[in-house]
N, C-alpha and C positions, 0 to 999 in steps of 0.2 A: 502402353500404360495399363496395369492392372486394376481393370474395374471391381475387382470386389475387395480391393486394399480399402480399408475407410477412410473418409476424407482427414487432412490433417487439423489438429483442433486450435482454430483460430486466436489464438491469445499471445500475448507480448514475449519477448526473450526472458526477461527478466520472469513473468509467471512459469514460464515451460520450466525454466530452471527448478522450481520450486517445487514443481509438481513432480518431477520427475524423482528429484529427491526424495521428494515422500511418497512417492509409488516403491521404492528400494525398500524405503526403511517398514514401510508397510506390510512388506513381500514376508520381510525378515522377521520381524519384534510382534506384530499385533494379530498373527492367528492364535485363536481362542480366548483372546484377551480385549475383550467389548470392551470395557470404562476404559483400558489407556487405549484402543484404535480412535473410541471418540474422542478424547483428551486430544488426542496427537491430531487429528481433524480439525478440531477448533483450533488450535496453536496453526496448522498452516494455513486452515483461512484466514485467521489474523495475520498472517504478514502479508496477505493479498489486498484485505480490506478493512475498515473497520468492522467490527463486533459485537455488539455489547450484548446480544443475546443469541446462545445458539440452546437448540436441542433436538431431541432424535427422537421419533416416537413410534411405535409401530402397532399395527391393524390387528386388532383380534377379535373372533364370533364376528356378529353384524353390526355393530355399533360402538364397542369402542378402542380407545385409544390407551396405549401404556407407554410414559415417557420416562423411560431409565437413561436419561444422561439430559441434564439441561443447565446453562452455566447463564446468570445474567450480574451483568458489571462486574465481572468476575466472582460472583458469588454463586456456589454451588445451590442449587434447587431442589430442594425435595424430590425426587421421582414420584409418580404420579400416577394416576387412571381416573380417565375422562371418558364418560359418553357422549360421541358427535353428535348434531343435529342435520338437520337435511341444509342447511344454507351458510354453514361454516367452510373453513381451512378445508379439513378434510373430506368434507362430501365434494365440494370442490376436485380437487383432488385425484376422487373415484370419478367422476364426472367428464372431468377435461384429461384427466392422464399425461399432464405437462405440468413444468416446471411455473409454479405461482408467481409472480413478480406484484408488489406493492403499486407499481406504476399501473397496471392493469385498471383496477380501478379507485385508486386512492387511500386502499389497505378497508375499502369495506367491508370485504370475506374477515378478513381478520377482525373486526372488530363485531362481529357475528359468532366468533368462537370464547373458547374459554381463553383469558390470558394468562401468561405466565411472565414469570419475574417479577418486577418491580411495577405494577398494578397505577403507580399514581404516573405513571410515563408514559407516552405512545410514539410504538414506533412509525419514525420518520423514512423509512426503506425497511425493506424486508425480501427475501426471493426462499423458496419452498422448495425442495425437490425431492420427487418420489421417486422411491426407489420400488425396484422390480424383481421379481423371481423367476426364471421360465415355468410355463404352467407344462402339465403333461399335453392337455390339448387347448387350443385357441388362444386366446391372447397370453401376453403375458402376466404373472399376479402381482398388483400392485401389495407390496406389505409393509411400508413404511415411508417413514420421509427425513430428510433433513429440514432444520429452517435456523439462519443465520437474518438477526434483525441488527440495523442501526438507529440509535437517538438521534443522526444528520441524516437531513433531505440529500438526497444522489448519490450514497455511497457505492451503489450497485452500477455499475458499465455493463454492457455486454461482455468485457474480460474479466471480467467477477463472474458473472455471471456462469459464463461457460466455465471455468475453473472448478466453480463449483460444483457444479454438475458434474462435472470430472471426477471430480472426488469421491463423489456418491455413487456414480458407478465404480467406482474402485470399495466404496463399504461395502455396496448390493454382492460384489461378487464374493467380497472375502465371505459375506454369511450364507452367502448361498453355496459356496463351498462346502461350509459347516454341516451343512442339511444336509448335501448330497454322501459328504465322508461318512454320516448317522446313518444312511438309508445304505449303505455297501455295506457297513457291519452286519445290521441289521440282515443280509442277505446270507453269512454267514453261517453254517450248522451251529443251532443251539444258538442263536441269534436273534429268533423273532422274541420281540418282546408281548407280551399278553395287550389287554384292556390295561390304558391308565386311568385310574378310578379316583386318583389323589385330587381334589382341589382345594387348595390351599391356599385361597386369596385371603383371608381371613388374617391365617399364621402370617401370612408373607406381610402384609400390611401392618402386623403390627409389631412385626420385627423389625421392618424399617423404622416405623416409628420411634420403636424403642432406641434403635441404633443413633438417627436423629439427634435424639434427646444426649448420648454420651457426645457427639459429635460439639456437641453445645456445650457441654460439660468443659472437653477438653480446648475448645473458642475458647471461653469463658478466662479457663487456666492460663493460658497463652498473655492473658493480659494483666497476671496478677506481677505485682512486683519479684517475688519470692522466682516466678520464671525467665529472670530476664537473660539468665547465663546462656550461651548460645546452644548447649550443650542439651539443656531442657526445651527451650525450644525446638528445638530440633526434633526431639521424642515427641513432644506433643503435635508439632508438624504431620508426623508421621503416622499419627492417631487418627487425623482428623483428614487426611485423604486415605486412611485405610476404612475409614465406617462412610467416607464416601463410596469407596470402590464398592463395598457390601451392598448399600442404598441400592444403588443401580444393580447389580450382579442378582440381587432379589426379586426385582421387579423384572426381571427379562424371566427372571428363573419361572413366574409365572405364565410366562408364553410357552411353555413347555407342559405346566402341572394340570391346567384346570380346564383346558381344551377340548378335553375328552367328552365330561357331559355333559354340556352345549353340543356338542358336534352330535352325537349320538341323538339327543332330544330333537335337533332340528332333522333329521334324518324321519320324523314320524309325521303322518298325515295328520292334519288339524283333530279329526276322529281319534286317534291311534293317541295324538296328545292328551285328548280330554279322559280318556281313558287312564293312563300312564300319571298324570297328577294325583289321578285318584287312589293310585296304588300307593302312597306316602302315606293316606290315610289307613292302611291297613284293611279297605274296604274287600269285601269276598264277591264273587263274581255276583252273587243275586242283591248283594247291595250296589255292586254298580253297576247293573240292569234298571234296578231301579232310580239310583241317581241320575242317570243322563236320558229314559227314557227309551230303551231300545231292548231290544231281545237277549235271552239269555247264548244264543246260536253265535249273534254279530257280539258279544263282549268275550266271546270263546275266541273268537275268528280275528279281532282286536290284537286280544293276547298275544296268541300264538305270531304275530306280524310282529308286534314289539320283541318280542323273544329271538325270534329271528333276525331282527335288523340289530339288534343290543348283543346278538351273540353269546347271552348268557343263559344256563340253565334255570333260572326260576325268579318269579315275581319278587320276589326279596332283593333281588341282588339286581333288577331294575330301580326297586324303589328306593335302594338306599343310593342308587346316581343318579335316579331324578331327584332326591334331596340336595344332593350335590350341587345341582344345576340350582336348581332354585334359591340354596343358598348364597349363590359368589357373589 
């Protein structure tokens, strides 16, 4: 018997069928293509179990959360960004590094966090699962999760359960894919890319929005008399899960743009930061000897560490991405 074979995963004939299906069709149709692999996830945990809310969210900087794909009673959810708190879903989450179950403790974490969907309901089942990256060194990096809720008590079994879990390891790897085929190009001549300097939580936010609001538009149209012919319906069908697809494809697109100065700013000693803020003000080195109370020698020696860690040639081109940060 070979021991490093994994164990086989305990679930009914009838799930294995199902999954395996959609491990094929997953292989084949949903690389590069978020909004339909999670579309296509929610459609097969629905034939496993009931649903009434599912969504996808993933971890960025220290604190929050961006949910580009969430569907509840079948109705498409705005995508979203949320800052966790220390005794929510997802500190949880970082915390225990397993999959959440409602049974646990009565859906208290959950009712600790922000909710989503339909607000005047509470879910009666619920199960979390985090998905994972390999890290370079130690553990693995937790950077997302799934969560599938039901409005009935018990919907979840241990073969729901496990199912789904299943599946989430089949999302974690197809994105983790993603990353790794980025970082081989990237290795490429004429390949490395510079400093990304864009953050554009702002634009992106209220392009969704804007997008939102046509989505509503063409709702709206859907139920005028003048659309009844199958023909227009249909177009406007087709309206209104394309500024969905957009919605979500936005809000991940910010997992990519505005990373940069956060990551960069957290990189500076608390000194190095108090310094570094000050440079937005356009302050010169003997006013900010004097703002912070320290020598003109230690706001030289400051500098030069920011400059170094930021990789860029001059105080400008620091202050105008600690703007950045500070703005998102």
């Amino acid at each position: 018997m070979d021991e490093n074979r994994p164990a086989p995963l305990r679930v009914d004939a009838e799930t294995a069928i199902i999954l395996r299906e959609a491990y094929h069709k997953i292989e084949a149709l949903f690389r590069g293509d978020h909004y339909g692999l999670y579309d296509y996830i929610r459609a097969v945990t629905g034939k496993i179990a009931r649903v009434d809310t599912f969504y996808v969210g993933f971890l960025q900087g220290s604190s929050r959360v961006r949910f580009p794909y969430a569907y509840d009673s079948g109705k498409y959810i705005d995508p979203d960004t949320h800052n966790f708190g220390p005794n929510g879903q997802t500190a949880w989450l970082l915390n225990h590094r397993q999959t959440y179950r409602l049974a646990y403790d009565s859906g208290a974490v959950l009712r600790r966090g922000v909710p989503i969907g339909d607000v005047g309901r509470i879910s009666q089942d619920a199960v979390t699962v985090p998905i994972f990256r390999p890290a370079k060194s130690g553990p693995d990096q937790l950077f997302g999760m799934l969560s599938m809720h039901s409005y009935e008590p018990n919907s979840y079994d241990d073969n729901v359960v496990r199912a789904f879990e299943w599946l989430c390891g089949v999302v974690a790897r197809v994105l983790t894919r993603e990353v790794e085929d980025r970082e081989a190009l990237r290795r490429l001549p004429a390949g490395e890319e510079g400093p990304n300097l864009l953050t554009s939580d702002h634009v992106m936010e209220y392009l969704a929005h804007r997008i939102a609001s046509l989505r509503e538009i063409a709702g709206e149209a859907m139920a005028e008399p003048e659309a009844a012919s199958a023909a227009v319906q249909g177009h406007l069908t087709r309206i209104v899960r394309a500024t969905e697809q957009i919605q979500s494809e936005l809000i991940e697109m910010l997992l990519d743009t505005d990373e940069g100065p956060e990551r960069r700013y957290r990189t500076l000693t608390r000194a190095q930061q108090g310094v570094a803020v000050l440079l937005v003000d356009g302050l010169d080195n003997d006013q900010l000897a004097a703002e912070l109370g320290i020598s003109l020698n230690t706001v030289k020696t400051h500098l030069s560490a920011i400059l170094k860690k930021y990789g860029m040639a001059n105080r400008a081109q620091v202050a105008d991405d600690i703007r950045k940060y500070l703005a998102r």
